[in-house]
N, C-alpha and C positions, 0 to 999 in steps of 0.2 A: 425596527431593527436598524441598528447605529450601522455606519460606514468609516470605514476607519484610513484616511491617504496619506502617504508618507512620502516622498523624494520622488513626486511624479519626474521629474526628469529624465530618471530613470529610462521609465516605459518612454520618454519620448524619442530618448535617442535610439531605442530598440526600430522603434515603428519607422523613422527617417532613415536608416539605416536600410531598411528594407526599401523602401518608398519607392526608387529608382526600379526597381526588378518590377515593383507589379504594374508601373508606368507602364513598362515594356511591353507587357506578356497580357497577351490578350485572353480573357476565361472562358474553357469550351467545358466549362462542368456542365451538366444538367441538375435543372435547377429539382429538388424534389420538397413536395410540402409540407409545412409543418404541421407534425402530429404531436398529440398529447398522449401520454401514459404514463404508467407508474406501478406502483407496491402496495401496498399494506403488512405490515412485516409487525408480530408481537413477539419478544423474546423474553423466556421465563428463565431466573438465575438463582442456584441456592449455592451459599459457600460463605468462606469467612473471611471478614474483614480481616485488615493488617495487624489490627487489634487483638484478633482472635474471637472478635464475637459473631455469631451464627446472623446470616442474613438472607431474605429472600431480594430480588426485583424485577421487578416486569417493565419491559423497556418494549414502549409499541409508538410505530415511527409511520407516517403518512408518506412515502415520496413523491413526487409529481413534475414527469418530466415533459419537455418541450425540445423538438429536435425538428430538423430541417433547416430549408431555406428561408432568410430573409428575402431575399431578391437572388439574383444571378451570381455566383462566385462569393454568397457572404449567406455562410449556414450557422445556426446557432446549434448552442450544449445547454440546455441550462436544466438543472434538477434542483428543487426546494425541499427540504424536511422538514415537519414538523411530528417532533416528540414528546411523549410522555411518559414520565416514569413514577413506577407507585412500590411503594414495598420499605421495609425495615431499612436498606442497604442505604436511603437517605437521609438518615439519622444518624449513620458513621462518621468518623473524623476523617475517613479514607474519602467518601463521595462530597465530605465540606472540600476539599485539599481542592479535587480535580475539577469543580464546577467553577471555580474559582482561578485557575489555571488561565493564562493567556492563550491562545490559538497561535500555531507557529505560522499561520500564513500571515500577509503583508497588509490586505486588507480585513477590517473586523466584518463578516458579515452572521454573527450570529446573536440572539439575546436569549434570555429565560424571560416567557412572560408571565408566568407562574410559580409560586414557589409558597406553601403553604404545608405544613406537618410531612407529610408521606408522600408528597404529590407536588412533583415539579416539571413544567411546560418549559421548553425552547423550541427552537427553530434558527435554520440556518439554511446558504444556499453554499450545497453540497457541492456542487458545480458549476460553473457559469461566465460560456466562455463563446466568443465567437471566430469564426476560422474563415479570412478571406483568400481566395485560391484565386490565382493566377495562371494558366498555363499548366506547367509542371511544380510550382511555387505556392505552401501554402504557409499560409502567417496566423496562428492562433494566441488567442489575448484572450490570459485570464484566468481564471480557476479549473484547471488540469489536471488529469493523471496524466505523467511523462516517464512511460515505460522505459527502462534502460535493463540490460541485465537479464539473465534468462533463470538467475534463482528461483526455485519453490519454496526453500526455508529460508535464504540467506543469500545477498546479491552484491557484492562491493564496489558494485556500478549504480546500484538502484539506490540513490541517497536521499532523492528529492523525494520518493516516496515510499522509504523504507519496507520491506516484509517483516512482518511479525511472523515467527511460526506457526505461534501456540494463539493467535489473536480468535476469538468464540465466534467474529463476524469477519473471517480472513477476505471475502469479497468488499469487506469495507476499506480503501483505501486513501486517506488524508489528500486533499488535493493542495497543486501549492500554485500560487500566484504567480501566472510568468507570461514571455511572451515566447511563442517556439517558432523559429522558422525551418522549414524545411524542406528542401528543393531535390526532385526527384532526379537522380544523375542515369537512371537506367532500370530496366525492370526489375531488378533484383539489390538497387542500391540506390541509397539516397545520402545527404549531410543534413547535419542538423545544428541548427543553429539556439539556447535557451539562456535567458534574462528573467531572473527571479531573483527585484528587492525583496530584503532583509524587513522584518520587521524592526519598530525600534530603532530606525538609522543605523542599521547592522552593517556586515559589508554583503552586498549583492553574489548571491552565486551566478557565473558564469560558466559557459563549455561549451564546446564544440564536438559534436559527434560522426563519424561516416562510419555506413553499413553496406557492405556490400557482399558479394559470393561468390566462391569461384571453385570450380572443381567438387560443387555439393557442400560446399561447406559455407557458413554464417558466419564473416567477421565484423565485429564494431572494435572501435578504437574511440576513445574519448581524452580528451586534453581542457582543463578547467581550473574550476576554485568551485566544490558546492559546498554549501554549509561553514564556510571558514576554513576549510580543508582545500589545499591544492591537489588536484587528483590528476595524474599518467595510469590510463587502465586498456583494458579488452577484453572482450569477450568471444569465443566461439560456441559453434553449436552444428554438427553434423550428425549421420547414423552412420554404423557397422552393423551389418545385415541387417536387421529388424530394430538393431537397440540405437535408443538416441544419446548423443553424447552430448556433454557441454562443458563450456569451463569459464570461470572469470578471473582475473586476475589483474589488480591495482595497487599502486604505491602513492601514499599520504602523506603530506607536509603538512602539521596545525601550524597556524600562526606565532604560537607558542609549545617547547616540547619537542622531541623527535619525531624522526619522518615514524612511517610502518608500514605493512603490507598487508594488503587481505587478497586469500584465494579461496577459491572454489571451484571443485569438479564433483559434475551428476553423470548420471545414466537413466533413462526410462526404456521402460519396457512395457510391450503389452501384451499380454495370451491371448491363444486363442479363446479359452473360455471364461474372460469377459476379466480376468484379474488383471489390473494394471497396478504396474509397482515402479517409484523411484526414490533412488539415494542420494546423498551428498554429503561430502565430506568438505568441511568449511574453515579456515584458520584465519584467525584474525589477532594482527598483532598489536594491535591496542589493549587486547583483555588482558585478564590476568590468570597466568600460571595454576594457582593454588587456590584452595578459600582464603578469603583474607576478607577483613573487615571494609577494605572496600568498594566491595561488590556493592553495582545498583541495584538492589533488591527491587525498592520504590516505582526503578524507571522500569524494572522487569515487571511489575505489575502492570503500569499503566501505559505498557508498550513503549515507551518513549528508548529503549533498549533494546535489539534484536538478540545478543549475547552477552555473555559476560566472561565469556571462559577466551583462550587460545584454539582449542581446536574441538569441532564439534561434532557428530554426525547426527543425519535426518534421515527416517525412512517414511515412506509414502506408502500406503496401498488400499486399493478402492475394487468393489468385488460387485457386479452387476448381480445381485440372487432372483431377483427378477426384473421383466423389463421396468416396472416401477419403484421395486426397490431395491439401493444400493447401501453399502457399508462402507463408510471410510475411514481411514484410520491416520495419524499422524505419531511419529515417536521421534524423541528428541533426547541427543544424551551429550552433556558435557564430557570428552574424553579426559578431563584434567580431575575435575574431584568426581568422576564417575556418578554423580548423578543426571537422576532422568525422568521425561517426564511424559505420557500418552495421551493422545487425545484420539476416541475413541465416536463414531457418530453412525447413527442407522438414517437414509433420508428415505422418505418414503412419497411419491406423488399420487396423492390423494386425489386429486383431480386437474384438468390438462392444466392450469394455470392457478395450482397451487399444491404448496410442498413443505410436509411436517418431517422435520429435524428431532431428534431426539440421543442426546449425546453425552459423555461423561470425560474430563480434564483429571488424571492422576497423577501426583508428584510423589517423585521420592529420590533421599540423598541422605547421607550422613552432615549431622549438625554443623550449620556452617558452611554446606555446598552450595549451588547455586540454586535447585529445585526445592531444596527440604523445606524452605521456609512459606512456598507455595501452597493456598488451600486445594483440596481435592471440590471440583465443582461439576455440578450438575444442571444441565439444561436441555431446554424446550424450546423447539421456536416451529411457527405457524406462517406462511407468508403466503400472499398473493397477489397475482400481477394480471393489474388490468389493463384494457387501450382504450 
């Protein structure tokens, strides 16, 4: 597995930057050991290529994690995959395009080490990152999820690791290369400090985050550059009686191009008899209006898109029918060319540390919407997790 370093400079002035705070701050974490665990996760997929021809594939992924302490005040993340996939869907011009894709993090840490007719090996480290804590001060290096944003479908905070709606493995989420500091200012608030090179000699995203509470309520405020975007945003998130409220709302300068705006406001709710449902209505002023030719179709396949429309809604709802088995459900409707599209799942726990998935993705829209050109697909997935 190649390694791939770019403008280490970068991370250097991230970490001296810091260097003076954890001088200071002496570390009273406890230290705890590290353990190994992991997955075994097989996913089955039938549906059709971009092409339009019928494909099946099985997608079964080893993970294997390692968490804890190194020593006192320096814990590790680190999770490895190794996959394999077998089936017709590797024989498309759709799976030649994406294996062949660059990875948007900074560092390369994945290869294929197999690749033979219907049947192709990679591996890559998922995650892999270690976090030195100081005090109230900790400093993380390295391959991350850095939650921002309290969206389910849609987040115009959450850049560095976008939500897909409609994604088959929505727990799967792209990590990115950074360094994050974050100093805890009080029990209910902190700042946050992230440095994440560009691949490619790109420009660096930067931002500054602080979260705090007051009067029951959740605010962040964020002030940056992610992705070549200069972003002014916030986010809240409180209840009214029982229902949870939330909202995002950010203004975009590309480097080239006009500013825009993307908002978002949800609510969830839970029943008493075990149905839980949430909505959102999302606007984003980057997409476009109308069908028009050009819509990222492509990038809405291969998630690299969360929308394509101006205004959107999401609904959520998941139904406990027994204590082992739930029913989820996902609907997504472009409010501009009215189409729409459902994602539909039974999960069933087979036994205490493991859980059969069984699901179905339907699209529909008038020719030329944003959904129509999506296949209807069908999946299976089996997983389980051991220590």
């Amino acid at each position: 597995m190649t390694m791939r370093r770019h403008r280490g400079v970068g991370w250097g002035a991230a970490v001296m930057a810091a260097g003076h705070v954890f001088a200071a701050a002496p570390s009273v974490a406890q230290t705890r050991p590290l353990e190994l665990s992991g997955s075994l996760k097989s996913v089955f997929l039938r549906s059709q290529a971009s092409s339009g021809e019928d494909y099946v594939l099985s997608l079964n992924r080893l993970r294997v994690e390692a968490k804890g302490d190194l020593a006192s005040g320096l814990a590790l993340d680190l999770q490895y995959d190794n996959e394999l996939l077998l089936g017709s869907y590797l024989d498309t011009e759709e799976f030649r395009a994406l294996k062949d894709r660059v990875p948007p993090q900074y560092w390369r840490a994945d290869a294929n080490y197999f690749e033979r007719g219907a049947v192709y090996g990679r591996h890559r480290l998922y995650r892999a990152a270690v976090t030195l804590t100081r005090g109230n001060v900790d400093l993380k290096l390295g391959r991350q999820r850095i939650a921002w944003g309290t969206g389910r479908f849609w987040s115009p905070l959450d850049i560095l690791n976008p939500v897909n709606p409609l994604a088959l493995e929505r727990e799967e989420r792209v990590g990115v290369d950074a360094a994050l500091l974050e100093a805890k200012l009080g029990p209910l608030s902190r700042a946050s400090l992230v440095y994440a090179p560009a691949p490619d000699r790109g420009s660096p995203s930067r931002a500054v985050q602080w979260h705090g509470n007051a009067a029951g309520v959740d605010t962040s405020l964020v002030v940056g550059r992610l992705l070549g975007l200069d972003i002014v945003g916030m986010d809240v998130a409180s209840q009214i009686g029982d229902a949870g409220i939330r909202g995002e709302a950010a203004r975009f300068r590309p480097s080239a191009g006009p500013a825009f705006n993307r908002l978002m406001v949800g609510a969830d709710y839970a029943f008493a008899n075990g149905l839980t449902m949430s909505a959102e209505l999302y606007y984003n002023g980057a997409g476009s209006p109308a069908p028009a030719d050009c819509y990222d179709i492509a990038g809405l396949r291969t998630g690299r898109a969360a929308s394509l429309a101006t205004r959107c809604a999401g609904l959520y709802a998941s139904y406990e029918i027994t204590p082992l088995l739930k029913w989820v459900s996902y609907a997504v409707r472009n409010s501009d060319d009215r189409s729409h599209a459902i994602d539909s799942r039974l999960v069933w726990s087979i036994a205490p540390a493991a859980d059969l998935t069984v699901g179905l993705q339907h699209f529909n829209g008038t020719r030329g919407s944003e959904f129509a050109s999506l296949p209807t697909a069908f999946q299976l997935q089996l997983q389980w997790f051991f220590m």
